[in-house]
C-alpha positions as CSV (number, residue, x, y, z in Angstrom):
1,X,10.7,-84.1,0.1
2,X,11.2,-87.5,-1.5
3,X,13.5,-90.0,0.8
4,X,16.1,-91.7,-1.4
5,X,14.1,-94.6,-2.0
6,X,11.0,-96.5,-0.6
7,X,11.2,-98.9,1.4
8,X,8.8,-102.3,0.7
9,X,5.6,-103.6,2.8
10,X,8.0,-106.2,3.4
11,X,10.3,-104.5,5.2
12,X,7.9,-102.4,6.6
13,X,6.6,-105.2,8.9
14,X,9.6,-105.7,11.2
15,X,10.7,-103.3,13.4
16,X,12.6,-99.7,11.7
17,X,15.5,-99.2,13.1
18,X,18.4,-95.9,12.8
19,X,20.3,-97.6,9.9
20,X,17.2,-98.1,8.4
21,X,16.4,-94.3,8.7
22,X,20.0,-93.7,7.6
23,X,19.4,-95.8,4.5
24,X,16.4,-94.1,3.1
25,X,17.7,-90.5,4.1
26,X,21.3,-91.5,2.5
27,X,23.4,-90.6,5.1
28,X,25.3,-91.9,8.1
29,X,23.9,-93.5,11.4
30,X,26.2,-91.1,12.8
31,X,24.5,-88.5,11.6
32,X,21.0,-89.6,12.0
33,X,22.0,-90.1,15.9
34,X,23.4,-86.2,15.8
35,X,19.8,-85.4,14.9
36,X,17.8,-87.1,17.4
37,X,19.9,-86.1,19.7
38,X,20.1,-82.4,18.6
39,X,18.3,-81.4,15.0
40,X,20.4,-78.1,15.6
41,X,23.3,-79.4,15.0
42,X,22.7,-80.7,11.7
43,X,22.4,-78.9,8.1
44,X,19.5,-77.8,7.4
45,X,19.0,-79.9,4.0
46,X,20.4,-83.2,6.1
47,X,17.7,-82.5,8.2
48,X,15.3,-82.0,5.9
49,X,16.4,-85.9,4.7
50,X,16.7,-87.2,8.0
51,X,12.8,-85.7,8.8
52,X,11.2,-86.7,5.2
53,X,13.0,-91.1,5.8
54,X,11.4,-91.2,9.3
55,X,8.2,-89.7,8.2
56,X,8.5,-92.0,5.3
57,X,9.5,-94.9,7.6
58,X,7.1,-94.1,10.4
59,X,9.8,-94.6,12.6
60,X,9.4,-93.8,16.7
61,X,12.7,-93.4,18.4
62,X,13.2,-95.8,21.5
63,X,13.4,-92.9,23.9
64,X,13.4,-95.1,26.6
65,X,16.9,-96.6,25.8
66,X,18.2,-93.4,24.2
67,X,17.3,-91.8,28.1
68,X,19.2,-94.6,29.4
69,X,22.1,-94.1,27.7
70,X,22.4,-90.4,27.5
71,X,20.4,-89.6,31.1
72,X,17.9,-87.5,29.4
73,X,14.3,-88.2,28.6
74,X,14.5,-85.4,26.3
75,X,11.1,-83.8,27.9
76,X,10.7,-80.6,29.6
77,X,7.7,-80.4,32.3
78,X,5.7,-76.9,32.7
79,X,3.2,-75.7,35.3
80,X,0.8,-73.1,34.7
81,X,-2.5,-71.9,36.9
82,X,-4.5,-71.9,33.5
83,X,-4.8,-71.8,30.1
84,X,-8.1,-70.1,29.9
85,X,-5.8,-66.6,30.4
86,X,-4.6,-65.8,27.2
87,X,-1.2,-65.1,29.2
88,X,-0.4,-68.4,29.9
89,X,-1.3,-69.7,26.5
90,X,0.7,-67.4,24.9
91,X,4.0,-68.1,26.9
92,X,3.2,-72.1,26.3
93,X,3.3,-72.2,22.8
94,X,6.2,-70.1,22.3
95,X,8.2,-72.0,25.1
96,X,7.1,-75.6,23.2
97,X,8.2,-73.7,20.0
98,X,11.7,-73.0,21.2
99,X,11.9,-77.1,23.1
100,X,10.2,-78.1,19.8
101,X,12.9,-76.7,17.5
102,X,15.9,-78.3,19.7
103,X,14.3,-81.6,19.8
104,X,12.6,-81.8,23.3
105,X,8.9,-82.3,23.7
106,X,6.8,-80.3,26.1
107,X,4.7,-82.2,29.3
108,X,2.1,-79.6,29.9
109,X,-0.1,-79.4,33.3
110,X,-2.2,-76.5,35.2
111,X,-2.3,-76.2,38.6
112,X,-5.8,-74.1,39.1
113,X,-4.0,-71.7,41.4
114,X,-3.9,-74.9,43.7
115,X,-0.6,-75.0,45.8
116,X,-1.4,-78.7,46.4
117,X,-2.3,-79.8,43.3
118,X,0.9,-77.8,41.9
119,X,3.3,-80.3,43.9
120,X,1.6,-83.4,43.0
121,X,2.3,-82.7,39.1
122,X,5.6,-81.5,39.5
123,X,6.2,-84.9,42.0
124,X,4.8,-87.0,39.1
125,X,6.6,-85.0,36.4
126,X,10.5,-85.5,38.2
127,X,9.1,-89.2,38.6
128,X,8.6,-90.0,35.0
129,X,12.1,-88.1,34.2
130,X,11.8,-84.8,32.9
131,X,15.2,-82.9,32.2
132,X,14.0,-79.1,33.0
133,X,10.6,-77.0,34.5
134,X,8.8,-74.4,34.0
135,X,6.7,-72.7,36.9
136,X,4.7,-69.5,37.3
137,X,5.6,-67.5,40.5
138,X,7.5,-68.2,43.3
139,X,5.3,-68.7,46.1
140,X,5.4,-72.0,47.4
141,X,6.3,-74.4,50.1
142,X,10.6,-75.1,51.0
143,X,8.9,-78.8,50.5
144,X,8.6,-78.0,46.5
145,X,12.0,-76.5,46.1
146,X,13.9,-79.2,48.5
147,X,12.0,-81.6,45.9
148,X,13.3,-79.8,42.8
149,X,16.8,-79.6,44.7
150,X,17.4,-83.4,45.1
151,X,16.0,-84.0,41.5
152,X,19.1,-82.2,40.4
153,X,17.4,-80.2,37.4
154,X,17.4,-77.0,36.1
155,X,14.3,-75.2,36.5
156,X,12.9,-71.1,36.3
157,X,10.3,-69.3,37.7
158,X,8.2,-67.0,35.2
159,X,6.5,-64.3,35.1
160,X,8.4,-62.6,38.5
161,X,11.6,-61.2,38.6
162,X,14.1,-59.7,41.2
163,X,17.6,-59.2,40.8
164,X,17.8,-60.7,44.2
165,X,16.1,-63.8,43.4
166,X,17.7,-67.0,45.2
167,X,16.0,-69.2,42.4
168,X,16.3,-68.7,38.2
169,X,13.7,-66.4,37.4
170,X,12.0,-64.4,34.0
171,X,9.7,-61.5,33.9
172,X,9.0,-58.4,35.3
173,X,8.6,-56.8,38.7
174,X,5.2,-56.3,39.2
175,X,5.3,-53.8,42.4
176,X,7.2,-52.0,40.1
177,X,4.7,-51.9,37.2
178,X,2.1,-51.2,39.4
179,X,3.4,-48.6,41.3
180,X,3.9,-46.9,37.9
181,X,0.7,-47.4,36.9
182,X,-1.1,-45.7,40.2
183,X,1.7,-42.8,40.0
184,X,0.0,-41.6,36.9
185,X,-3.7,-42.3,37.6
186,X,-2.7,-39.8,40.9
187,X,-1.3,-37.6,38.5
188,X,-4.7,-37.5,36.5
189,X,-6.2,-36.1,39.4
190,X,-7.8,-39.4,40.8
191,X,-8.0,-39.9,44.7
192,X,-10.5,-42.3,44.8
193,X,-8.8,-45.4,43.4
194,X,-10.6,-48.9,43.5
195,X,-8.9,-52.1,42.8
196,X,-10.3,-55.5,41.3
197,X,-7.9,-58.0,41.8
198,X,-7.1,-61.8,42.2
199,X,-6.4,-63.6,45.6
200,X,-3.0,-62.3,46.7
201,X,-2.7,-65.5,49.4
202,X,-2.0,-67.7,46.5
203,X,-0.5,-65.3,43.9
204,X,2.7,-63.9,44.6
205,X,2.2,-61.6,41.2
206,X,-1.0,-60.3,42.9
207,X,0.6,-59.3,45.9
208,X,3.3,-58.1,44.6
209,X,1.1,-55.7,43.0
210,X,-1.2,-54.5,45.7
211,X,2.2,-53.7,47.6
212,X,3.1,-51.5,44.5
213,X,-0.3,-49.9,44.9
214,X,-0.4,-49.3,48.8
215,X,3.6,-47.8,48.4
216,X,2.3,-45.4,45.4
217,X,-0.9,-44.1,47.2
218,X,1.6,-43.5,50.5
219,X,4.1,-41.0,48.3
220,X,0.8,-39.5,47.5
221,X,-0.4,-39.3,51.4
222,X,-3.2,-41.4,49.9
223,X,-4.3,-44.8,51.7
224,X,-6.1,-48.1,50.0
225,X,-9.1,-48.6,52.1
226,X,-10.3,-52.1,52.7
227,X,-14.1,-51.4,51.1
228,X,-11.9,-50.4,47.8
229,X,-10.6,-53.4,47.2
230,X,-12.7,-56.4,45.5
231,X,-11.0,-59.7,45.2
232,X,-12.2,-61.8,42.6
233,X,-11.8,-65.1,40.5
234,X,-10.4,-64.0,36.9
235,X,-13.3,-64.1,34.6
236,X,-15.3,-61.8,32.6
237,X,-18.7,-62.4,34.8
238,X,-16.0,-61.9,37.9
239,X,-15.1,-58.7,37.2
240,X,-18.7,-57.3,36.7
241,X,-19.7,-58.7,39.9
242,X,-16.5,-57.1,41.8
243,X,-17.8,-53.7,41.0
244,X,-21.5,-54.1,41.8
245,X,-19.6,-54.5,45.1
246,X,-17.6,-51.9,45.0
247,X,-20.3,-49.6,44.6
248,X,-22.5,-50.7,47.5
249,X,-19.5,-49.8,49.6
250,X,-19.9,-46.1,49.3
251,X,-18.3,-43.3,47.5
252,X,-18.3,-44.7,44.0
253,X,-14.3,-44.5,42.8
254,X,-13.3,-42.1,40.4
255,X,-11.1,-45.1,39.0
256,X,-10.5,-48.8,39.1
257,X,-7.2,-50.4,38.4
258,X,-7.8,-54.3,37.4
259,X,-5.6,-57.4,37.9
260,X,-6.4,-58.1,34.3
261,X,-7.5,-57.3,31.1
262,X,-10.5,-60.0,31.6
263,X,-11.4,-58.4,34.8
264,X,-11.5,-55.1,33.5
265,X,-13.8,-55.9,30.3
266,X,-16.4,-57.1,32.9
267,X,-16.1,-53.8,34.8
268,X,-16.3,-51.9,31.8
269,X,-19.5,-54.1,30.8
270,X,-21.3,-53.9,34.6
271,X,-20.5,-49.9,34.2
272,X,-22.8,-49.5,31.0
273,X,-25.2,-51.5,32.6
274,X,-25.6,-49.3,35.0
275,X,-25.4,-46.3,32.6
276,X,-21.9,-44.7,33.8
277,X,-19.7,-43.0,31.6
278,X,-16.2,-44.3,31.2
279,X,-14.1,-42.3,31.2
280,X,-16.2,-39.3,32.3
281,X,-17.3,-41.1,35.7
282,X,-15.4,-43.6,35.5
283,X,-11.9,-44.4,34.4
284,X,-10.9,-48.4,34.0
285,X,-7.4,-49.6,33.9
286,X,-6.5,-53.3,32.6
287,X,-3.7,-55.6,32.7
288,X,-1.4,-57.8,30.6
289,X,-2.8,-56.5,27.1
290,X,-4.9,-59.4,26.0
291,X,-5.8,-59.1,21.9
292,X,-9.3,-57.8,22.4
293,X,-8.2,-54.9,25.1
294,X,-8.3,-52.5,22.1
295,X,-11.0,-53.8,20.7
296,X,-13.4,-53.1,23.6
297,X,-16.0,-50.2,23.8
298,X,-14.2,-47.7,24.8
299,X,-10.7,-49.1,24.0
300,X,-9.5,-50.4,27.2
301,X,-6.3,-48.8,28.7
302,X,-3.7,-51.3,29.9
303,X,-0.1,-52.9,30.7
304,X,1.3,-54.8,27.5
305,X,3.0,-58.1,29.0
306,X,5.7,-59.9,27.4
307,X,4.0,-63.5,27.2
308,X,5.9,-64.4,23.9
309,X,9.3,-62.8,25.3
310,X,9.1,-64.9,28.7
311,X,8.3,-68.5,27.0
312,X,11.5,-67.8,24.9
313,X,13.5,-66.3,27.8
314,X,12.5,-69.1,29.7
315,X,13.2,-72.2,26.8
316,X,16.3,-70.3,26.6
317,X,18.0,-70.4,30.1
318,X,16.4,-74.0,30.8
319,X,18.1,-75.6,26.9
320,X,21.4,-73.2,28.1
321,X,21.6,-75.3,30.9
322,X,20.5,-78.7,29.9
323,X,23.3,-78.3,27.1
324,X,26.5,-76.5,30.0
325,X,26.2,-73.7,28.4
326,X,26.7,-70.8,31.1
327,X,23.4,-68.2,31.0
328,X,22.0,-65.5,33.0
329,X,19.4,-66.6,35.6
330,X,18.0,-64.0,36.1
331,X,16.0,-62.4,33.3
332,X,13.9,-58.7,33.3
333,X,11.5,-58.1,30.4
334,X,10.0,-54.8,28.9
335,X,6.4,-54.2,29.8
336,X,4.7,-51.4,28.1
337,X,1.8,-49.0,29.1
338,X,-1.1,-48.6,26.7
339,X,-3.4,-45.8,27.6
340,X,-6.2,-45.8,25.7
341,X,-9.8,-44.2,26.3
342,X,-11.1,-45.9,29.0
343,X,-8.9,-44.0,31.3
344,X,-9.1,-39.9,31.5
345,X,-8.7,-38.0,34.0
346,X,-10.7,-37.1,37.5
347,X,-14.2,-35.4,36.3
348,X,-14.2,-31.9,38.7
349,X,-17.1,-31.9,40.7
């Protein structure tokens, strides 16, 4: 969109300031300021001025003295393990989409599953001024929370939830999900379940589950034996190599429920390498319903994740609160089971 008119080289070469911005877009300071501050809470066609004079302009705010003056750097800092899952990746750029749209930029890190490293970046992020967080799970040191405490910020937890959660929190229960999950795999007729799964020592989402798993197997008078549970890092080769162990351990299982849809592709790849049948011998469950779950040979049976739903729950509550606005804190999302054809159930022998 054209700008009302152009500015000269001239008057290019000294700094661009808001009245200048307010002069090409044709409107007041006043509301030039209202957008920085907020884009929301202009018109959409002022904004569409306001966007096309600083573009035209190539003017960069001085968000040093607007934080000054209002107390907000207008940044929000997020923590993830990893973007190499496509579950993280997913929430991130639908959480950036929701800050984008109400004018605060995302500061991005990942933590590697590292507890330590986690603290450092959120120590550095509260020291350069962020207004809000964004963290993955719950488990962590008092040291992190007292930190996040006497920062005086909002902040939520993702990918957990508990109506009984003392901190902000978005997702799902995963003992819950799980314990769904390993009630119908019993109903199929399967009593020799194995589990490939991440570390639960650093992942409260992993523990969470295995505790679903252990409490579904008791109903059943059904125990999870040590030898049937490989813990791996979450990659493709990972997962392969978890159930070469599995199988030297005995009694090959009937079925193996997976941490994650990554994990179970490399189960489902070691199995025709080794020229079982799935799901005749062998019946594979995912998790988190990655894009190419369906996709894989046979179609991989799984729980769909809300990735997109969380990053906008979560850009939600944190903006609600940066802005007073009262909102719940504690947010449960839909998860959905997708059984497909790797799973069947237990071959009669």
């Amino acid at each position: 969109m054209a700008v009302k008119h152009r500015v000269s080289r001239r008057s290019r070469s000294r700094s661009v300031g808001i009245s200048d911005v307010a002069a090409a877009a044709g409107v007041s300071t006043a509301s030039v300021s209202r957008f920085m501050h907020d884009p929301m809470r202009v018109s959409p066609k002022l904004r569409d001025r306001v966007e096309a004079a600083i573009k035209e302009l190539n003017y960069i705010p001085h968000r040093a003295g607007r934080a000054l003056a209002s107390r907000q750097s207008l940044i929000v800092g997020a923590i993830v393990p990893t973007l190499e899952n496509a579950i993280f990746s997913r929430q991130v750029m639908t959480f950036q989409q929701n800050l984008r749209d109400a004018g605060y930029t995302l500061l991005l890190a990942t933590s590697e599953y590292d507890p330590e490293l986690e603290f450092r970046q959120a120590r550095v992020m509260l020291e350069h001024g962020v207004d809000a967080l964004m963290l993955v799970g719950q488990k962590r040191g008092s040291e992190f929370y007292e930190m996040l405490e006497r920062a005086s910020i909002p902040f939520i937890t993702t990918w957990i939830y508990s109506k009984n959660s003392i901190h902000p929190c978005c997702g799902f229960s995963h003992e819950t999900a799980m314990k769904r999950v390993v009630d119908y795999v019993v109903e199929l007729g399967h009593r020799n379940i194995g589990v490939v799964t991440g570390f639960a020592n650093v992942n409260d989402r992993v523990a969470a589950r295995l505790k679903g798993i252990r409490k579904a197997l008791k109903e059943h008078g059904l125990e999870l034996m040590r030898d049937k549970i490989a813990y791996s890092e979450y990659t493709f080769d990972a997962g392969g190599e978890a159930l070469a162990r599995l199988l030297e351990k005995g009694e090959r299982p009937t079925a193996i429920v997976c941490g994650n849809d990554i994990l179970a592709a490399g189960v489902l790849t070691e199995a025709r390498k080794r020229n079982i049948k799935v799901p005749e011998e062998l019946s594979v469950m995912g998790f988190g319903d990655l894009d190419i779950a369906a996709q894989l040979d046979p179609p991989l049976s799984t729980v769909r994740t809300p990735k997109a739903e969380i990053g906008e729950a979560a850009a939600t509550y944190l903006l609600n609160s940066l802005a007073g606005r009262k909102t719940e804190s504690r947010i449960e999302v839909d998860i959905k089971f997708c059984w497909r054809d790797s799973f069947g159930r237990a071959s009669k022998k």
